[in-house]
N, C-alpha and C positions, 0 to 999 in steps of 0.2 A: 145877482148883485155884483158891483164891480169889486174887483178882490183889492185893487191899489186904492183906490176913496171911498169913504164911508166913515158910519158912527156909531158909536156903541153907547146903549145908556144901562147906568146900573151903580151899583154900587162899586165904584173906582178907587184902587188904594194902590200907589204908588210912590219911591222916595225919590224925594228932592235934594235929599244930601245922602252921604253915606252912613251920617246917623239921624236923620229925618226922617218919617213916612206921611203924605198926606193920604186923606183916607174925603173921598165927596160921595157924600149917599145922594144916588139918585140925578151923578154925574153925567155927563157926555163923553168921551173919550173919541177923538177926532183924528182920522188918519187922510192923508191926502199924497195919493201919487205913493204909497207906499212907505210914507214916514208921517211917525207923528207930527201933526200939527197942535197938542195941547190937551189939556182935561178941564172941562170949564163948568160951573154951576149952572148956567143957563147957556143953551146955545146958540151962538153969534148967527146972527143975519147970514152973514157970507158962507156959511157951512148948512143953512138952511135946507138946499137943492139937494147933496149927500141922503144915498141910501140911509136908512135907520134899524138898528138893529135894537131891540128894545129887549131887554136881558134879566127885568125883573127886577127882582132883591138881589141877585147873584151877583158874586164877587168879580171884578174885572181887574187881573194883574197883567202885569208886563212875564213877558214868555222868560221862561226859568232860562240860566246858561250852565251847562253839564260839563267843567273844563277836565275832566276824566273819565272816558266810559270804556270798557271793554268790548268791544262790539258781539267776539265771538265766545265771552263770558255769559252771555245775556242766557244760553241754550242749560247752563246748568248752576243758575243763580239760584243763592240760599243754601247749596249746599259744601260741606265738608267747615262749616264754623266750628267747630269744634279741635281745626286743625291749626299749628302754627303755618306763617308763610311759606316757607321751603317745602313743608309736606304737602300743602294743598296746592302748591302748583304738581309739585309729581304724580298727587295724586289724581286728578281734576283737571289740571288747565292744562297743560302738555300736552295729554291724549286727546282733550278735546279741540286744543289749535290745530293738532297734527291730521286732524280730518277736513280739514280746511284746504290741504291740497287737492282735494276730488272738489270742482268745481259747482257737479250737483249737487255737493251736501253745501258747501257754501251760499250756493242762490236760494234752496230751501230758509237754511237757517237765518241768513239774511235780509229775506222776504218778511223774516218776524219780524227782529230787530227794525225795521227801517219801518214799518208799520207801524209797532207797537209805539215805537221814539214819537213819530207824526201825532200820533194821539194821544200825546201826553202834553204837559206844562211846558218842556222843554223847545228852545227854538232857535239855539244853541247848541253847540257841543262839540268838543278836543276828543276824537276816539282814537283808538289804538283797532287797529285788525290782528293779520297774523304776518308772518313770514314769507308768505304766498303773494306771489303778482297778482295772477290772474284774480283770484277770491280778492284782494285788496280791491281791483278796479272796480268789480261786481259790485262791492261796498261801495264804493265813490258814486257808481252810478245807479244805484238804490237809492243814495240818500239823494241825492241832486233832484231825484224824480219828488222826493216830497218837501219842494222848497223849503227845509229848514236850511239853516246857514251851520256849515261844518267844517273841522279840519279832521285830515284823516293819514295814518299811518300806516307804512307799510314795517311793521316793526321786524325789529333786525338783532340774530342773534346767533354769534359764531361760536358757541361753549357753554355745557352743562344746559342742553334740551334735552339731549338724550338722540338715540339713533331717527327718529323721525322728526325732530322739532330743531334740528340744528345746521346752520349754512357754513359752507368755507367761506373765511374771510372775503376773499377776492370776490367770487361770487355773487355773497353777501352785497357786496360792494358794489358792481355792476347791474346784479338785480333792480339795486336802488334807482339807479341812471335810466335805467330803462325803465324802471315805473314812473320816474317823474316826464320821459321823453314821450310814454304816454301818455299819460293827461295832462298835458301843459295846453292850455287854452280849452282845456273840454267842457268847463263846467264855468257856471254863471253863482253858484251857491256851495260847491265843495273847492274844497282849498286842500293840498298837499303839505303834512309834517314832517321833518325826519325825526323817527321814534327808535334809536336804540333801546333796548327794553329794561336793561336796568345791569350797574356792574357786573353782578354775576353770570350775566347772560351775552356779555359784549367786549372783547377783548383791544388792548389800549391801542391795537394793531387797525382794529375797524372805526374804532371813535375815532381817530386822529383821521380816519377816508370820511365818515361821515360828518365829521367839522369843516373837510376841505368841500364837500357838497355843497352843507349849509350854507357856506361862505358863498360857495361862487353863484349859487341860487337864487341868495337870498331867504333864505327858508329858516320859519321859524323850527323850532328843538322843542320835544315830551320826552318824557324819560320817567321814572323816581329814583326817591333817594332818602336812604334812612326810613326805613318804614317798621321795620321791628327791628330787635338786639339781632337773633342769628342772622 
């Protein structure tokens, strides 16, 4: 089937406004050249020629958008809820970023995540990596391979990682220039963040280099903020 034109029929539910949703049992849903072309009750003449994908009763949404995901969170999801924020990165996400410098554990781990993402709702999505170039690229070029549309981070953290999860400012800093020096033009579907990782993590010494980045880049900014009291 051609993957850019085609039709879907089925039960189509989609919104028209931000507080609307239309919902057509036993709709068309019409893509041409890669964009929609409409959702219609009967389908038009001119879309006749179009592949036909006939889908049942089943429900036909527009592909979910993820604007936060942890990419290299994804390997020990569900656990440590029971923790406030502070403790569950020390205990949990640090050690498990900080293995993200060995290349192979990142193309493994990666290999789920970028799969697992593909076969989901999602068609979309704002991720965060780790601190690591090399692993960051890996991720850029995973996702690219399953044409979802993505931005990706190589997140940046000069203080309180701890001895394995923490860059020198400068560094920090340079790292950045050189991840975006290489993938500037690589990708048709992934798109480069600058992702300081969040106050605690990022000193007013590296934000002030990674707003002169953004700026001269052009590049949009993820981060959080306020997320619990400690």
């Amino acid at each position: 089937m051609d993957t850019n034109s085609f039709v879907l029929k089925g039960s189509v539910c989609y919104n028209t406004s931000p507080q609307e949703v239309r919902c057509v049992e036993g709709g068309y849903a019409v893509c041409v050249d890669g964009v929609s072309a409409g959702v219609f009750e009967q389908l038009p003449e001119r879309f006749a020629a179009l592949p036909l994908v006939d889908c049942g009763d089943q429900l036909i949404v527009p592909g979910m958008s993820d604007i936060h995901i942890h990419a290299p969170q994804y390997a020990f999801r569900g656990l440590g809820m029971d923790l406030e924020l502070l403790d569950w990165l020390n205990t949990h996400t640090f050690p498990e970023e900080a293995r993200y410098a060995d290349p192979s554990y990142a193309e493994r781990a990666y290999d789920i995540f970028a799969s697992d993402l593909r076969r989901s709702p999602t068609t979309r999505a704002v991720v965060f990596g780790t601190m690591h170039v090399e692993a960051t690229e890996l991720l850029m070029d995973k996702l690219e391979a399953t044409g979802l549309a993505t931005y990706v981070g190589k997140v940046n953290m000069d203080r309180n990682g701890g001895e394995n999860l923490e860059e020198d400012t400068a560094q920090s800093a340079a790292d950045t220039r050189r991840w975006l020096s290489d993938v500037a033009d690589r990708y048709d579907h992934t798109a480069p963040i600058i992702t300081p990782r969040f106050t605690p993590s990022v000193t007013d010494e590296l934000m002030a280099q990674l707003a002169d980045i953004a700026r001269e880049q052009h590049l949009p900014v993820q981060s959080h903020l306020s997320e619990n009291p400690s």
